[in-house]
N, C-alpha and C positions, 0 to 999 in steps of 0.2 A: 873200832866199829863206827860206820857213818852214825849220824846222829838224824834221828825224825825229824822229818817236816820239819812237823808241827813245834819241834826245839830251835831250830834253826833260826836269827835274825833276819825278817824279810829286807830286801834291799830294793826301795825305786827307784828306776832310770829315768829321769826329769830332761827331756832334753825343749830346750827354749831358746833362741836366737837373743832374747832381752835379758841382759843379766840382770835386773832388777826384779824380774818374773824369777830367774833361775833363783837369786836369792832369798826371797818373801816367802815364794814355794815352796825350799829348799826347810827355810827354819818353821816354816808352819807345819810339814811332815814330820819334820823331828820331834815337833812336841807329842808326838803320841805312840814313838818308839821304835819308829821306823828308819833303818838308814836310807841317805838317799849319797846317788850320785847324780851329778848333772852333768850335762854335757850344751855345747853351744853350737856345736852344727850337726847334723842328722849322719855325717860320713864317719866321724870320730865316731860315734855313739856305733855304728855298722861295725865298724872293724874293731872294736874296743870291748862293747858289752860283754859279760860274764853269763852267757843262756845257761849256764847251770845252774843259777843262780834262782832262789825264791822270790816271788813280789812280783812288782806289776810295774809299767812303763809310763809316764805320764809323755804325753807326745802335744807338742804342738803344731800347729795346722801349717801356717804364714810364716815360713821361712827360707831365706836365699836359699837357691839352689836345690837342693829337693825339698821337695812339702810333705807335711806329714800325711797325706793320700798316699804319698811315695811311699815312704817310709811303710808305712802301714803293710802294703801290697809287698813289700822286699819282705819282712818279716815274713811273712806269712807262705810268702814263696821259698824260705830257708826255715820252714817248718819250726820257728822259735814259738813257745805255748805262753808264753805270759801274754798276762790279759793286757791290754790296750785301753785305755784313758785319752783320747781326744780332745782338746783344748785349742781356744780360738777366738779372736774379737773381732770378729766379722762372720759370724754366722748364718748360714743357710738353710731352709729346708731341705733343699737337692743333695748339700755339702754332707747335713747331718746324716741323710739317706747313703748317700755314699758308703762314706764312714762305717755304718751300723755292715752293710752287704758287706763291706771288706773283710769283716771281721771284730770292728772294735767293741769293747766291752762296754764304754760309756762315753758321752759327748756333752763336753762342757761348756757353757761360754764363758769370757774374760770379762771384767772380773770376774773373778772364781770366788763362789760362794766358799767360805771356809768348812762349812759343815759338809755340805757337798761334796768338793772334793776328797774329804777326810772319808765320809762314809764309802762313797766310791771305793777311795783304797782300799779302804778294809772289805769292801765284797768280792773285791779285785785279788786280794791277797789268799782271804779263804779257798776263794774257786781255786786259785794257783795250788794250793798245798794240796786242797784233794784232789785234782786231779793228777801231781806228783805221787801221790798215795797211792792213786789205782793204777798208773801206770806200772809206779813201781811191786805191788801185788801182784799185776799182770805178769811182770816177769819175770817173779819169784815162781807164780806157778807154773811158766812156761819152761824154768830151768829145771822143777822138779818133774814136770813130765817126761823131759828128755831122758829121766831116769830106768825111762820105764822101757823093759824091754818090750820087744815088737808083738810077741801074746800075749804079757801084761797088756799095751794098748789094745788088743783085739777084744780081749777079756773085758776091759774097761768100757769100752764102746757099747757089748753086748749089755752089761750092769746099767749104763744109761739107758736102755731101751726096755728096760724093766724084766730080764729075762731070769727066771731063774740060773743056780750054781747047776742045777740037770738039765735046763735047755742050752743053757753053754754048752755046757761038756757034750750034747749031742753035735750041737754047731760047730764045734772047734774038734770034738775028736780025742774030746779026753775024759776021763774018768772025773765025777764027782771031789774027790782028793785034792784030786792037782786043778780044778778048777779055783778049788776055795785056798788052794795053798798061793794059785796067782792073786786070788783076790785081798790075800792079805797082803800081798807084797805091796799091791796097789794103792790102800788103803794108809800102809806105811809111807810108802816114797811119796806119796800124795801128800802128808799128812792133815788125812782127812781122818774126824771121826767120827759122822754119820754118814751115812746113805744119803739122804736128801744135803748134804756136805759135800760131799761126792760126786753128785751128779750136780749142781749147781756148777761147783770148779770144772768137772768135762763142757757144760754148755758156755760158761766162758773162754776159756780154751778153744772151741768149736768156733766162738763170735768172732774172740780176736784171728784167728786166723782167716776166717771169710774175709775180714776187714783187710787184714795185710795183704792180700791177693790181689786186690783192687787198687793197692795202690800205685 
């Protein structure tokens, strides 16, 4: 069985053209239990990272060949979710702007405050796990709804709308019995055990799919 998140060793992608940087940054992550890998040019790092991976990317700005603007916008275009860490010794207002709209999580400048950086990670890292959390929640309850047959869902739908087991059965056409006999199926394959449990996982359910349609 996979193992939680939250057990898992997080891992950051340090990629910096200065192997001096990749180094000092490198052993100043580890002291606090983080693995790191680094990389020296933003292409290796493209074709190489592990996106299944927990943790968060430290990216630098100023590099041959694509810039971490680049870099940034490619990620984000290949729907990879770890948060983003921006780093740079020549920084901008416009730059910092950029960056933040791109999508990054934080913008740093060179030298890199020790504590800073460190904190960064670890806010970088937390968001990362919960958000593997609820995605992966999301599709624990989306594998369990597929359970459900087709007036289980009808049955289910009406329950979220607050209808009684007699205004179903008048709605769908069936007897009292077999309403409450669906509703326990529902209840099971859900495995919910409240009502307001219940209806909470239908309106996410409901959410995530508005959202998947749009994309």
């Amino acid at each position: 069985m996979t193992a939680p998140f939250s057990q898992l060793s997080p891992l950051v992608q340090l990629i910096d053209d200065d192997e001096a940087v990749r180094t000092s940054l490198a052993l100043l992550i580890g002291t606090v239990g983080l693995r790191v890998q680094t990389w020296a040019e933003p292409q290796g790092f493209l074709a190489g990272f592990d996106r299944d991976s927990i943790g968060a990317i430290v990216l630098d700005v100023r590099m041959p060949g694509l810039g971490g603007l680049q870099v940034l916008g490619e990620l984000v275009r290949r729907g990879v979710d770890h948060p983003v860490i921006m780093l740079t010794g020549h920084g901008t207002v416009e730059m910092c702007r950029r960056a933040f709209k791109a999508g990054a999580a934080e913008f740093l400048e060179k030298p890199v405050n020790d504590e800073a950086l460190l904190e960064a990670l670890h806010a970088a890292v937390r968001q990362h796990v919960r958000s593997r959390e609820r995605h992966r929640a999301g599709q624990a309850a989306r594998e369990r709804y597929a359970q459900l047959s087709e007036r289980e869902r009808e049955v289910l739908g009406l329950i979220a709308r607050g209808l009684t087991n007699k205004e179903i059965g008048r709605a769908l056409g069936l007897s009292p019995r077999t309403v409450e006999t669906h509703r326990a199926h529902v209840f099971a394959k859900l495995e919910t055990e409240s009502l307001a449990q219940l209806i909470r996982q239908y309106a996410e359910l409901a959410e995530g799919q508005d959202g998947g349609s749009t994309a």
